[in-house]
C-alpha positions, 0 to 999 in steps of 0.5 A: 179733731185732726188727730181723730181723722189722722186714726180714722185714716190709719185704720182704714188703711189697715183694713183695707191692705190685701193679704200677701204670701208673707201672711201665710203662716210658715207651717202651712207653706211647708205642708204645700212644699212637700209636694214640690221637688228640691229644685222647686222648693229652693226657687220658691224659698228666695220668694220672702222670708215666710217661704225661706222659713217654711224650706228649712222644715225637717219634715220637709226634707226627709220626705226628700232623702232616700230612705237610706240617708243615715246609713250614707251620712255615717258612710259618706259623710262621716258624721251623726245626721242627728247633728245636721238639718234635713236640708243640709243633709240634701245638699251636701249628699247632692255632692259628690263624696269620697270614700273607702280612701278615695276610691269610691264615690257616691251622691244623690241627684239634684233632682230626685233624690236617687242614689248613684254610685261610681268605683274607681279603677284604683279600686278593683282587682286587674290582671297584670296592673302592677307590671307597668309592661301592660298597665298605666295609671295615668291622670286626666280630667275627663275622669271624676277620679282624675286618674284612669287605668290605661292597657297597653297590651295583654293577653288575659284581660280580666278586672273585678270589683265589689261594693258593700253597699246600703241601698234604697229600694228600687231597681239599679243599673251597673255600667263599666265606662271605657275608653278605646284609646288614649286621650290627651290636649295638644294646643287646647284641643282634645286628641285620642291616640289609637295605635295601640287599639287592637283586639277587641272586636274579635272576641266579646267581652264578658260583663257579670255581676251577682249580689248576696241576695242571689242576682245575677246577670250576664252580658257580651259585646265587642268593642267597636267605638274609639276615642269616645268614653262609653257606657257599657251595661253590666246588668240590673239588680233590684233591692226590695221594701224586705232588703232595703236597710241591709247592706248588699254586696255586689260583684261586677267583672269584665274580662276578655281571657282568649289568649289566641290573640292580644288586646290593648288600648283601652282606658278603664275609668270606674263601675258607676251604679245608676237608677235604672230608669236613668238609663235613656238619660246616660245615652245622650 
């Protein structure tokens, strides 16, 4: 009789026990993650095993990825992204990778999953750069390619770059990121040498750039701010749903060629390409 309550008891018990998040079958739970971002989906993933399951569904993550993720792992990468997870894939394009030897950069932002690009100085084609009477390659940490282009004095200031480049649809912004003056660390502080800052607030620089698919885009200012790394728009190109799988090459420029007066005491870093709607995020 005893061992007769003791199952009455075991079976009530069972009956009785509220159904938990665990009990929910994992295909369900990923159909309810492809609505919530990645960073949303990697907190939900440490709630138990089923949720931890269910955030490693393909199907989850592709809806992730920006249409282009095979072109950028084969590019990126440098691997077959049928040999890798959809998850994998994400995370490791969410950090920053190298290529075309080093001088191009490229990774996906955490959050959204937009494609952004940087080029370095190294990689672009700069009036006089051999001559080290008017240029510098020196290194510094403050740049993501640890070394940036430094002008003494030039009379012709010219630099040119170009990507070939696979993008998703959407619209992009180009930005040159500059320097008035040499920063450096003295004491563990952050100092930026000035005396060699001259000449360009007389005459504006010109920015351009043009894609295959027939953009362009033109902008001028002067330099003003010292001592301070800014972004300065280029322009904006839109790559369309018609154009999206095909690669576009881009050509961007800054130059300052009025030879009535000498310019120096600039830093070169890189080109960056970000989403557009980044752009008010860039300014802070």
């Amino acid at each position: 009789m005893g061992v007769g309550v003791s199952d009455l008891a075991a079976e009530t018990d069972s009956y009785s026990r509220s159904p938990g998040l665990g009990d929910i079958p994992e295909n369900c739970i990923s159909s309810i993650l492809l609505h919530f971002d990645p960073p949303e989906i990697c907190k939900l993933a440490l709630l138990n095993r089923t949720f931890h399951g269910a955030s490693l569904a393909d199907f989850v993550w592709e809806t992730k990825l920006p249409s282009n993720y095979k072109f950028l792992v084969k590019k990126v990468l440098d691997e077959n992204p049928e040999n890798i997870s959809k998850k994998e894939i994400y995370a490791r394009l969410c950090l920053p990778s190298r290529f075309d030897n080093g001088t191009k950069e490229a990774w996906l932002d955490k959050g959204s999953g937009k494609i952004c690009v940087s080029i370095s100085a190294k990689a672009m084609k700069i009036t006089g750069i051999d001559d080290r009477r008017y240029w510098n390659h020196i290194p510094t940490e403050e740049s993501r390619f640890h070394t940036v282009a430094y002008l003494q004095q030039i009379w012709w200031y010219e630099a040119i770059g170009e990507l070939e480049f696979e993008f998703p649809p959407g619209s992009y912004s180009i930005f040159f990121r500059l320097q008035l003056g040499k920063a450096s660390r003295r004491f563990g502080r952050r100092v930026c040498n000035l005396e060699q800052v001259h000449g360009w607030d007389i005459k504006p620089v010109r920015f351009q750039l043009s894609t295959s698919n027939g953009q362009q885009a033109i902008s001028e200012c002067c330099l003003y701010e010292q001592g301070n790394w800014v972004l300065y728009h280029v322009g904006d190109f839109a790559i369309d749903n018609n154009s999206h799988d095909m690669l576009t090459k881009i050509k961007f420029s800054m130059m300052q060629i009025d030879c009535t007066h000498t310019k120096g005491g600039l830093c070169l870093d890189s080109v960056s390409i970000y989403p557009s709607e980044f752009r008010e995020r860039l300014k802070k």
